[in-house]
C-alpha positions in Angstrom: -41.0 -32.2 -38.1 -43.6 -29.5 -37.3 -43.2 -25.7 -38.7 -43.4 -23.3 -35.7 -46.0 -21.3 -35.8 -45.7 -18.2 -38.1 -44.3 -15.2 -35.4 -41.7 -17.6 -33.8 -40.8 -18.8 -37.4 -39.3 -15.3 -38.7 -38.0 -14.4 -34.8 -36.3 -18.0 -35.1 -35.0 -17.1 -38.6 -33.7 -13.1 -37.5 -31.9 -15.0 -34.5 -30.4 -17.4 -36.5 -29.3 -15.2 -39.7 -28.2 -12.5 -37.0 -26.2 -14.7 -35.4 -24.3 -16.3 -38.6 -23.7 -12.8 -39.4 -21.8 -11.7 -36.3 -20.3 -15.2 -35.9 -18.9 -15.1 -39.5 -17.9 -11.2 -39.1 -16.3 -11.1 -35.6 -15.9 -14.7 -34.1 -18.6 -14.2 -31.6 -22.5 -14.5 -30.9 -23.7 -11.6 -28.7 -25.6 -12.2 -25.4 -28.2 -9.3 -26.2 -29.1 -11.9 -29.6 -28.8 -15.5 -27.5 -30.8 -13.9 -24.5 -33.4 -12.1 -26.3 -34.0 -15.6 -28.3 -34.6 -17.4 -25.4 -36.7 -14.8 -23.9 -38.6 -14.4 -27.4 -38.9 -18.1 -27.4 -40.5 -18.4 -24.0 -42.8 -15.5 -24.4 -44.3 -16.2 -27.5 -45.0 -20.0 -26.9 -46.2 -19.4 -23.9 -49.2 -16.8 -25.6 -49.0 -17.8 -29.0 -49.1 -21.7 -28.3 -48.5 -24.7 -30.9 -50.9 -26.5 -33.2 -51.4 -29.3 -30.7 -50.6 -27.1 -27.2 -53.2 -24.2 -25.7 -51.4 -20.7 -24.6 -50.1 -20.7 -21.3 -48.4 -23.4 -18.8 -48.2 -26.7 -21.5 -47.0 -23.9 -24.3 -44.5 -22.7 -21.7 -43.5 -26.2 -20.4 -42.7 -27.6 -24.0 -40.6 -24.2 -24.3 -38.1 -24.9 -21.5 -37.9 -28.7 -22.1 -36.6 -27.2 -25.3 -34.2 -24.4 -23.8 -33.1 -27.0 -21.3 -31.9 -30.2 -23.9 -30.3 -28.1 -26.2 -28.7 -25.8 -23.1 -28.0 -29.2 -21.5 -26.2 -31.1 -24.9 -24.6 -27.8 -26.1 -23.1 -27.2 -22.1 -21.4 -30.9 -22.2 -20.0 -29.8 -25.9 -18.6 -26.8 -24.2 -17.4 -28.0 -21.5 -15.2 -30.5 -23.7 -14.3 -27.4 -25.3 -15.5 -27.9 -28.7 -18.1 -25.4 -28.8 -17.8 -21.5 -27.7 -20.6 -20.1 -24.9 -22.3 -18.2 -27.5 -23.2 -21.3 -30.0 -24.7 -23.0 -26.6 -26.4 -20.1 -25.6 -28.1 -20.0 -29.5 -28.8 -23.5 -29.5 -30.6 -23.1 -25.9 -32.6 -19.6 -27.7 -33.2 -22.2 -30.9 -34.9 -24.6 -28.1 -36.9 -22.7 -26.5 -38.2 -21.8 -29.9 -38.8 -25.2 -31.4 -39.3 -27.3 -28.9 -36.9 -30.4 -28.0 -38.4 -32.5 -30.4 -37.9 -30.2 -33.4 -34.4 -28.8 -31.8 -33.3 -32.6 -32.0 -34.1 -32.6 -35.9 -32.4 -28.9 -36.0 -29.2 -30.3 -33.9 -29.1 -33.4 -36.6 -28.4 -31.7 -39.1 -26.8 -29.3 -38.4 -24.1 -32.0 -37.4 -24.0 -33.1 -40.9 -23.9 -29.9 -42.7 -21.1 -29.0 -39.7 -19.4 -32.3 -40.8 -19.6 -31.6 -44.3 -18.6 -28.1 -44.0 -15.5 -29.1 -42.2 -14.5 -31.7 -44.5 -14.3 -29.3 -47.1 -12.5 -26.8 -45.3 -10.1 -30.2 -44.2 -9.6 -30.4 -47.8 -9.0 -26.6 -48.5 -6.7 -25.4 -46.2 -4.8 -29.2 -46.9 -4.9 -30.1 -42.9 -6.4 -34.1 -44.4 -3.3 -36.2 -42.4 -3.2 -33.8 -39.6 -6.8 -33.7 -38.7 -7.2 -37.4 -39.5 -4.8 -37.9 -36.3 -6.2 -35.4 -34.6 -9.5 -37.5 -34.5 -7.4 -40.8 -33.4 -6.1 -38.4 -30.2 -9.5 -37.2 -29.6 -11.2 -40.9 -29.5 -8.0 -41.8 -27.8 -8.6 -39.3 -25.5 -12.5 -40.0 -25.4 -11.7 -43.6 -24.0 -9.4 -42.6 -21.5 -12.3 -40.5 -20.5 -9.9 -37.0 -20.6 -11.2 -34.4 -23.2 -8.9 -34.3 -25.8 -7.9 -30.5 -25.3 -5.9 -31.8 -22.2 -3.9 -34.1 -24.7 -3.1 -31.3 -27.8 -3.6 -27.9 -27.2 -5.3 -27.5 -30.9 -8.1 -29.5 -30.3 -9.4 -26.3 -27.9 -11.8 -24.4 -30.0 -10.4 -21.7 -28.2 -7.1 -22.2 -29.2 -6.0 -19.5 -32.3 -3.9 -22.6 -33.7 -7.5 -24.6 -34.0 -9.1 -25.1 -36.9 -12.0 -23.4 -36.7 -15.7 -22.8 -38.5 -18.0 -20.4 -37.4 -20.4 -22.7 -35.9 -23.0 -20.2 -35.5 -23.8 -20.0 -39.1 -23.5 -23.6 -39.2 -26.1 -23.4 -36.8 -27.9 -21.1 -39.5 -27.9 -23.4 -42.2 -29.1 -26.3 -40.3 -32.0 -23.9 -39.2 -33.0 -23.2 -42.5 -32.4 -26.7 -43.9 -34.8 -28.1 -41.6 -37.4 -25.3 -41.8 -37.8 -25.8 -45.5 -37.9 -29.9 -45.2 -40.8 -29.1 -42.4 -42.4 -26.8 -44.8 -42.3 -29.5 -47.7 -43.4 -32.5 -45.4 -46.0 -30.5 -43.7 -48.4 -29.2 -47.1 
């Protein structure tokens, strides 16, 4: 767990927060936000550099292998249909930021706080029995090697019948969790 240097830190922070904001308010994560990340992301690694990487090709190189795990994880996501474009195309920006290394940390837990934060909405909106079969279709479905959308039309994050949580400022939170851990561990 390694802080990003100081100028991708608070870009990394306006992406996230600005994307949590329009994710929460209109459903969506703009491309003009996710593109400029990545962009932002590649540029400044590649002149800033890292603590243990010079400016220039290595900078630039741990900057894509970044963009191109979390594009690559968040792409198989979408493709099942649990994720919307936009949260893989902030995940690939939050990369290309971070690195693959750190993004891995970032993509942990932001799992968990997702996981937490849709148990408690389980629990709110009283869905418990229904989503607890919905996750025997889905492993069901997972075995058969079908995605589970295929199977029950609610299990398509798409789908206005889905239960859904603005992942993007799940994406936020998990952001900011694991900034302020790598703060703390790194003093």
């Amino acid at each position: 767990m390694r802080l990003p240097p100081p100028g991708v830190e608070a870009i990394l922070l306006t992406l996230v927060l600005g994307a949590a904001v329009y994710d929460v308010r209109y459903r969506r994560i703009p491309n003009w936000l996710t593109v400029g990340g990545v962009l932002a992301g590649l540029v400044m690694n590649t002149f800033i550099g890292r603590v243990d990487l010079s400016p220039g090709w290595p900078a630039l190189r741990f900057s894509l292998v970044g963009f191109a795990i979390a594009f690559g994880a968040y792409l198989v996501l979408y493709a099942l249909r649990a994720m919307g474009a936009g949260d893989v195309k902030l995940m690939a920006a939050v990369g290309a930021m971070v690195g693959w290394e750190d993004w891995f940390g970032i993509f942990l837990i932001t799992a968990v706080i997702g996981g937490a934060m849709a148990l408690i909405l389980v629990i709110a909106k009283k869905r418990f029995t229904k989503t607890f079969f919905n996750v025997g279709v889905i492993l069901s479905e997972m075995k058969a090697g079908r995605p589970a959308y295929l199977a029950k039309e609610e299990l398509d994050v798409k789908n206005p019948k889905a239960l859904g949580l603005p992942h993007g400022a799940v994406i936020a939170v998990g952001t900011l969790f694991f900034l302020a851990v790598a703060a703390r561990f790194n003093q």
